[in-house]
C-alpha positions as CSV (number, residue, x, y, z in Angstrom):
1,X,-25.9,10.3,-6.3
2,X,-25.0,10.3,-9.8
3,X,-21.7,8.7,-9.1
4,X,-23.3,6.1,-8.2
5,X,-25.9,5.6,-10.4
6,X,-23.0,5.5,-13.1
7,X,-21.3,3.1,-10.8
8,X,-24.6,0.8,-10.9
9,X,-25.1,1.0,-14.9
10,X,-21.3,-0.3,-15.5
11,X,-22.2,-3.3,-13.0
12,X,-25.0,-4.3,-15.0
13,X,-23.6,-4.0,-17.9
14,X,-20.7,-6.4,-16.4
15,X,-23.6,-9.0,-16.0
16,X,-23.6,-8.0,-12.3
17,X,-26.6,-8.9,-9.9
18,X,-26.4,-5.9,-7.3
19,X,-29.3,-5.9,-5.0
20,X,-30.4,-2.4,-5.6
21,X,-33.5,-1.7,-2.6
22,X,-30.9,-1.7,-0.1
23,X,-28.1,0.3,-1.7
24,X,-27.8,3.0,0.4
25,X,-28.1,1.1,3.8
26,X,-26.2,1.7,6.7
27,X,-23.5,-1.6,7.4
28,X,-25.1,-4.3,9.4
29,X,-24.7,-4.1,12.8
30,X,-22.9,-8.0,12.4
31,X,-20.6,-6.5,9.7
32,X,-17.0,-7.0,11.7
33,X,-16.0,-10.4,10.0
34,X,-12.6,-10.2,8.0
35,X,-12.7,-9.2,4.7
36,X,-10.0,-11.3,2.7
37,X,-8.1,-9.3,-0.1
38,X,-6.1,-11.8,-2.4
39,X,-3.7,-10.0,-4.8
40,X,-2.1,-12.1,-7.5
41,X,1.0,-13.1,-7.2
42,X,3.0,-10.7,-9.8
43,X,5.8,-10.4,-7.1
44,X,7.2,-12.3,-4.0
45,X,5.0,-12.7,-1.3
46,X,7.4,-10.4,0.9
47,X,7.3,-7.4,-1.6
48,X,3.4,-8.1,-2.3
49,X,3.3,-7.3,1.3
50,X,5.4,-4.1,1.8
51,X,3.6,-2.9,-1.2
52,X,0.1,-3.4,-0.2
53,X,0.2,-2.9,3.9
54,X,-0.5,0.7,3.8
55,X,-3.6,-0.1,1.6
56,X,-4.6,-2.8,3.9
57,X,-4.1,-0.4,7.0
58,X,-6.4,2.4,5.3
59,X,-9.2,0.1,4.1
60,X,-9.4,-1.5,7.9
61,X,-9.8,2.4,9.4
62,X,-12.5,3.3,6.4
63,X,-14.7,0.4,6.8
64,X,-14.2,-0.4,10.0
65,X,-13.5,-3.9,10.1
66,X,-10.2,-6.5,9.6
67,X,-8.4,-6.6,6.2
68,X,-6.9,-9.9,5.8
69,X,-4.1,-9.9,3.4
70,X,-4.0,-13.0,0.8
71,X,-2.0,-14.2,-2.5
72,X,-0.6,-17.9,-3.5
73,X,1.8,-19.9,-4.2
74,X,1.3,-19.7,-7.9
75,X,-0.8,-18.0,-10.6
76,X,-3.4,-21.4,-11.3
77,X,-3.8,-21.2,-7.2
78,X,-4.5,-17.7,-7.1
79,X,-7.4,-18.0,-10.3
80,X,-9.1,-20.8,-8.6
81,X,-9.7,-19.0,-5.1
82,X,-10.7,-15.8,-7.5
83,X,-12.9,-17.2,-9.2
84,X,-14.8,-19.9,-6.6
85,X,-15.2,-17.3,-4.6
86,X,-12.6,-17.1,-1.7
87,X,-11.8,-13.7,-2.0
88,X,-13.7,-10.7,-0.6
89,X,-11.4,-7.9,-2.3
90,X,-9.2,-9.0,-5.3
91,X,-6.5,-7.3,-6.7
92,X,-6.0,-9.0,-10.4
93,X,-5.0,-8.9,-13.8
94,X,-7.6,-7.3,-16.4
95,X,-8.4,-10.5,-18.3
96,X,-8.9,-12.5,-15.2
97,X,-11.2,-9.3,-13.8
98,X,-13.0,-10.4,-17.3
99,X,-13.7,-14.0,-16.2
100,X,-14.7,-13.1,-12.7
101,X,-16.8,-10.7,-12.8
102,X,-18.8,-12.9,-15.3
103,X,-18.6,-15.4,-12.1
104,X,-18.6,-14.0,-8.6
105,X,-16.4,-10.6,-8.5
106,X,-17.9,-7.2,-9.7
107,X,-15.0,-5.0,-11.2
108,X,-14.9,-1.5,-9.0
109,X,-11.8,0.3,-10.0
110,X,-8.7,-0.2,-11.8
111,X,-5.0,1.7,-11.7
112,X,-4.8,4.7,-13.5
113,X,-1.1,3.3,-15.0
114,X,-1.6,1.7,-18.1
115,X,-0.2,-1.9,-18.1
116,X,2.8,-2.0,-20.5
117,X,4.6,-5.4,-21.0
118,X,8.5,-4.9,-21.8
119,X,11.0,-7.4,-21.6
120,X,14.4,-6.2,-19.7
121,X,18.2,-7.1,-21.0
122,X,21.5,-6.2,-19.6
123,X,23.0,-2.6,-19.7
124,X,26.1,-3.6,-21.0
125,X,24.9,-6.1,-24.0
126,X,24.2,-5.9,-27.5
127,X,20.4,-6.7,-27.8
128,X,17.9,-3.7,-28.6
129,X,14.9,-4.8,-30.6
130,X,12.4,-7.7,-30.3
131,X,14.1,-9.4,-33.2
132,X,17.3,-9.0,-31.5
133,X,16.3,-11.9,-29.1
134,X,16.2,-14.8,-32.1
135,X,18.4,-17.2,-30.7
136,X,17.9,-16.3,-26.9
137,X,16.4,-16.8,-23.5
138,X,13.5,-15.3,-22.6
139,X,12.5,-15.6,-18.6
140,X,9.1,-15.4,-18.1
141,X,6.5,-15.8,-15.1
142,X,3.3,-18.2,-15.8
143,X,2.3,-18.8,-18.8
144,X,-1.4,-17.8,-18.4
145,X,-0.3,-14.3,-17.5
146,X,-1.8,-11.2,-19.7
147,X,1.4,-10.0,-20.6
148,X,2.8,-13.3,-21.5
149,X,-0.2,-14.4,-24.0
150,X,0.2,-10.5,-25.5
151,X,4.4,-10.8,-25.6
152,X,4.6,-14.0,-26.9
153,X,1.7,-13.0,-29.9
154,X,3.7,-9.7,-30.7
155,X,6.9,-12.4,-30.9
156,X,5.4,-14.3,-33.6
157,X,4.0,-11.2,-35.5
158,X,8.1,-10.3,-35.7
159,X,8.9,-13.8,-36.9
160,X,10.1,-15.0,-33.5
161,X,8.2,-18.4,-32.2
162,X,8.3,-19.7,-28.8
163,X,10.7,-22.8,-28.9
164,X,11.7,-22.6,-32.5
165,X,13.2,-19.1,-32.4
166,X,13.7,-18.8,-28.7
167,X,13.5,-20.1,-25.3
168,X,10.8,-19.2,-22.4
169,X,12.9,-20.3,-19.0
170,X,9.6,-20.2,-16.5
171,X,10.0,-18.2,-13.3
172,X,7.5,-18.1,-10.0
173,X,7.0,-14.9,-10.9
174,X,7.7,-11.5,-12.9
175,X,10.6,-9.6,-10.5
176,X,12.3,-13.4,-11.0
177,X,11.8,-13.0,-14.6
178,X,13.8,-9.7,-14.2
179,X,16.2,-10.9,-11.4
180,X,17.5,-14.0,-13.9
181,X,18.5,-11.5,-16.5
182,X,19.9,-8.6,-14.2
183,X,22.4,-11.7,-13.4
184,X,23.0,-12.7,-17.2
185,X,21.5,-16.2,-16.1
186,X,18.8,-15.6,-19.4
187,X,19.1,-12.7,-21.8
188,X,16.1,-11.1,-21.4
189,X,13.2,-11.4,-18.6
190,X,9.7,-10.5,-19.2
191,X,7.5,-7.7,-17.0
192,X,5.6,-4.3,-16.9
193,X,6.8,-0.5,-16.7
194,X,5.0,-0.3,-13.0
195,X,7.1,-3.7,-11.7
196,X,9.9,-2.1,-13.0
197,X,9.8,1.0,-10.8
198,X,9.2,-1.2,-7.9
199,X,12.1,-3.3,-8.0
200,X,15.1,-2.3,-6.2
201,X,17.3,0.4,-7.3
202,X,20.3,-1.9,-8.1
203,X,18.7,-4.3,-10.1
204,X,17.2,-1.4,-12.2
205,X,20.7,0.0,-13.1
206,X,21.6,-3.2,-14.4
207,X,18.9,-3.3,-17.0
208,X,17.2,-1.4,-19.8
209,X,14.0,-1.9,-21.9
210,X,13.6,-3.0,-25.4
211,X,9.6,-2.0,-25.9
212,X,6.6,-4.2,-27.2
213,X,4.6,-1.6,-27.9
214,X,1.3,-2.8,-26.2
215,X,-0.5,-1.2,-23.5
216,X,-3.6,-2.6,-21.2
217,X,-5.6,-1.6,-18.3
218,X,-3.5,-1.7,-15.9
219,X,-4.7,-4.4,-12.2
220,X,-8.4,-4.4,-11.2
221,X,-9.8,-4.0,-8.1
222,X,-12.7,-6.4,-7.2
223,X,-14.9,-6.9,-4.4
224,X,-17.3,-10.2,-4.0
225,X,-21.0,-9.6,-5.3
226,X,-22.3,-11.3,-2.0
227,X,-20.6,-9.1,0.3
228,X,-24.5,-6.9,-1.3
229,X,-24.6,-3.6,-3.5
230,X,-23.9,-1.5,0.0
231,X,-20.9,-2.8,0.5
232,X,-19.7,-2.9,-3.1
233,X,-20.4,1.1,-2.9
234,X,-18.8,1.9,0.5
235,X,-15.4,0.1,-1.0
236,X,-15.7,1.9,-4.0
237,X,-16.0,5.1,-2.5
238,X,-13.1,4.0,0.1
239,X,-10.9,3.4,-3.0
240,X,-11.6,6.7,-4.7
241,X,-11.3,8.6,-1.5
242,X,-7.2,6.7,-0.6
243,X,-5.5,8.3,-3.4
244,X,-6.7,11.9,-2.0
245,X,-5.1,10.9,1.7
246,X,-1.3,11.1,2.4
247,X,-1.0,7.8,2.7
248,X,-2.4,6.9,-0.8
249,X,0.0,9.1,-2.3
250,X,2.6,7.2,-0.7
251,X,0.8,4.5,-1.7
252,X,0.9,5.5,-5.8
253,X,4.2,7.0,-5.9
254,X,6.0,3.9,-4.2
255,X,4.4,1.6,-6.5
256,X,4.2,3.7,-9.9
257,X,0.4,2.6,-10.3
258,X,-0.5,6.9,-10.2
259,X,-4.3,6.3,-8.7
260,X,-7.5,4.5,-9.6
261,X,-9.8,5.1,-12.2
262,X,-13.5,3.6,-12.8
263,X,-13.5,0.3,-15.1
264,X,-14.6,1.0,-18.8
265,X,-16.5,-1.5,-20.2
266,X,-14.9,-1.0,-23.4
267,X,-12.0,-1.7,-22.8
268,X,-12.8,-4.9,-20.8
269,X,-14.5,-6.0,-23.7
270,X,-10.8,-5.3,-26.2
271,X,-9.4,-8.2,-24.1
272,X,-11.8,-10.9,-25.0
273,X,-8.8,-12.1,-27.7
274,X,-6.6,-12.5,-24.9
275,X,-9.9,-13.8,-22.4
276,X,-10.3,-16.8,-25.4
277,X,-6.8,-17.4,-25.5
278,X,-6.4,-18.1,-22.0
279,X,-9.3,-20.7,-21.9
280,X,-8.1,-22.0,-25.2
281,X,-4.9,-22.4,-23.4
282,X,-6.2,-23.9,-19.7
283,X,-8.5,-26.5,-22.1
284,X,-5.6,-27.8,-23.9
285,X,-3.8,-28.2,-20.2
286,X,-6.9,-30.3,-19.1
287,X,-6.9,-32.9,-22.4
């Protein structure tokens, strides 16, 4: 019980309108519909779904009903269906988590990893510090991603500005980032410690790390406000229970993410700098 009376304080102080006489109901008798989990696009579509399936697979068994998976084609895609709505579950980056759970999404749990940009070069070159790359080419995945906004700030703190001191070549996505400099086709190519354990083990022989020294809650795990306060509870509690089963293990050792933890509203509220400069960013887009 107190679990989840600490569960219900942290959604109100998200802003979150949980319907709290019927909390502890039993699922409706209609509840068999699909629920549609969108993950952001970090990765290929193909590697999003190896990654997730046995996630999927245990969330269909522990809530008894269909788990469709969902991502798109690109990052602005994937923010619009998050935040009008068109997700039941949502697996998404913490600054985005910020916006929707101010919208439709309430924040349940996030991975225990912390999110650590780095930017990867080639074993066998010369470049070792951030200020190493003046003069180079950076690959980088959309530009309204976390770890973009943070790298390319920590950049200009070390003198380094985007198009004067360097190039950004854009990529679909982060492992493309990291693909294009594994081949020497940029110089560097910009992702996270967890994507890096993920990728295969060729490409990660071929690279090493030069460090930015920033860390972030790592991906949020939403559900849909609608979907009512039972439901929100019995996903939460499905969550939780995963990384205890052997296929959550599996699950967090494969992907490097090392298990869920509750969100802290704290630290959702350090990344309203980063919140302000993506809106900044998406109203300059729109003049």
């Amino acid at each position: 019980m107190d679990n989840r009376r600490n569960f219900l304080q942290r959604a109100t102080a998200f802003g979150l309108s949980l319907a709290l006489p019927w909390a502890y109901a039993q699922p409706p008798a209609g509840e068999t519909l699909p629920l549609r989990m969108g993950v952001h696009p970090y990765n290929s579509t193909l590697a999003l779904v190896a990654t997730h399936q046995p996630l999927v697979r245990y969330l269909e068994n522990a809530l008894g009903r269909p788990v469709e998976f969902y991502t798109a084609a690109d990052f602005d895609s994937y923010v619009a269906s998050l935040l009008g709505g068109d997700y039941d579950l949502a697996i998404c980056p913490p600054h985005f988590a910020v916006l929707a759970s101010h919208r439709v999404m309430a924040p349940l749990v996030h991975y225990q990893l912390r999110l650590e940009p780095i930017l990867l070069v080639r074993t066998d070159g010369k470049l070792r510090t951030l200020k190493d790359l003046r003069g180079k080419r950076i690959a980088m995945a959309d530009r309204t991603a976390l770890i973009r906004i943070a790298v390319v700030k920590v950049l200009e703190d070390n003198g380094l500005v985007a198009g004067r001191d360097y190039e950004i070549v854009e990529k679909p996505s982060h492992g493309a980032a990291v693909a294009a400099a594994a081949i020497g086709e940029v110089d560097a190519g910009l992702i996270t410690t967890t994507l890096l354990k993920q990728l295969p083990a060729d490409v990660q022989q071929q690279v090493r790390i030069i460090a930015t020294g920033l860390s972030f809650p790592n991906l949020v795990t939403m559900a849909r406000r609608s979907l009512g306060t039972a439901a929100l509870l019995r996903v939460r509690d499905a969550l939780l229970a995963f990384q205890a089963t052997p296929e959550g293990k599996a699950f967090f050792f494969k992907s490097g993410f090392g298990g869920y933890e509750e969100v802290n509203v704290a630290e959702f509220d350090s990344l309203k700098p980063y919140v302000d400069a993506y809106l900044r960013m998406k109203g300059s887009a729109a003049k």
